[in-house]
C-alpha positions, 0 to 999 in steps of 0.5 A, spaced: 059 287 681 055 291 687 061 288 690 066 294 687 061 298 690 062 295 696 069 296 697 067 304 695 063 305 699 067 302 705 073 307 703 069 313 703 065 311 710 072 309 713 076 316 709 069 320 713 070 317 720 079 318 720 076 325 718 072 327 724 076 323 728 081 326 727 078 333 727 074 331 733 081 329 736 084 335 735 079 339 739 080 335 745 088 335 745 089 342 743 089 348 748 083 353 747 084 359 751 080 364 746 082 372 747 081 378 743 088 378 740 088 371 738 081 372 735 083 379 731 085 378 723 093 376 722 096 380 716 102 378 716 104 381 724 102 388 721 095 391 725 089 390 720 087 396 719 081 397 715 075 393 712 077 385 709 072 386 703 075 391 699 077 392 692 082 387 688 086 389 683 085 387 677 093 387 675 095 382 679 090 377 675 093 379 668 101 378 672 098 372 674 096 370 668 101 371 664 106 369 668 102 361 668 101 362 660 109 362 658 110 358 665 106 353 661 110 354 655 117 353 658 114 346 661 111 344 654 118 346 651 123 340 654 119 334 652 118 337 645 126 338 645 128 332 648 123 328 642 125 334 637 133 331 638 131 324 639 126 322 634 124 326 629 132 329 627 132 321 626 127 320 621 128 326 617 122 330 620 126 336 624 124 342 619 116 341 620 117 339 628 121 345 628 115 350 624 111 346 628 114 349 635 116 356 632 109 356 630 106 355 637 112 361 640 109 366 635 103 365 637 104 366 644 108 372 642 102 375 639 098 374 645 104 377 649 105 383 644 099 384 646 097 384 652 104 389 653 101 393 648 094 394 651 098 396 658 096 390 662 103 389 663 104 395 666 104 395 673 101 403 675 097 405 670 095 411 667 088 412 669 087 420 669 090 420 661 085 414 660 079 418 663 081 425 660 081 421 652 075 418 653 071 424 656 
């Protein structure tokens, strides 16, 4: 049994030795000549302007999220057509896996209806008209 240890213990000593040695290779074959242009934060060829800590906007998080939600659905979809087709069609089952997947679309439609409702799925929101009515 401490042998299995053994072994892990030898992997990761051996995995953190081709790490530093490979870092440690790396600053002497690469060539260092430090400068202010090369030290300055790259956005994407522009000159930074400004501060690097500002303020995220949080509809890039929602696009992002929902975005992920219906891309996980789409994924979940093609097995469960591929079984759909195959199998439960063959044993007589196709109407309740068929509820079944309908059932989790609507549910996903919900959630999707109601971020859209909420606004969240606008990209520019209405702030002023927002302040205005809760003032």
């Amino acid at each position: 049994m401490l042998f299995t240890y053994g072994n892990v213990l030898a992997f990761a000593v051996i995995g953190t030795l081709l790490i530093f040695g490979a870092l440690f290779a790396g600053s002497l074959l690469r060539p260092s000549v430090p400068s202010l242009e090369k030290n300055s934060t790259y956005e994407c060829g522009e000159v930074p302007t400004g501060s690097a800590w500002m303020n995220f906007n949080i509809r890039f998080y929602v696009t992002a999220l929902v975005f992920v939600v219906f891309d996980v659905e789409v994924v979940f979809m093609f097995p469960v057509a591929r079984v759909f087709v195959q199998d439960w069609v063959a044993k007589g089952q196709g109407l309740l896996a068929f509820t079944e997947v309908l059932v989790f679309v609507a549910i996903l439609a919900v959630g999707f209806v109601y971020a859209w409702a909420k606004g969240d799925l606008n990209w520019v929101k209405k702030i002023a008209e927002e302040i205005k009515q809760s003032s």
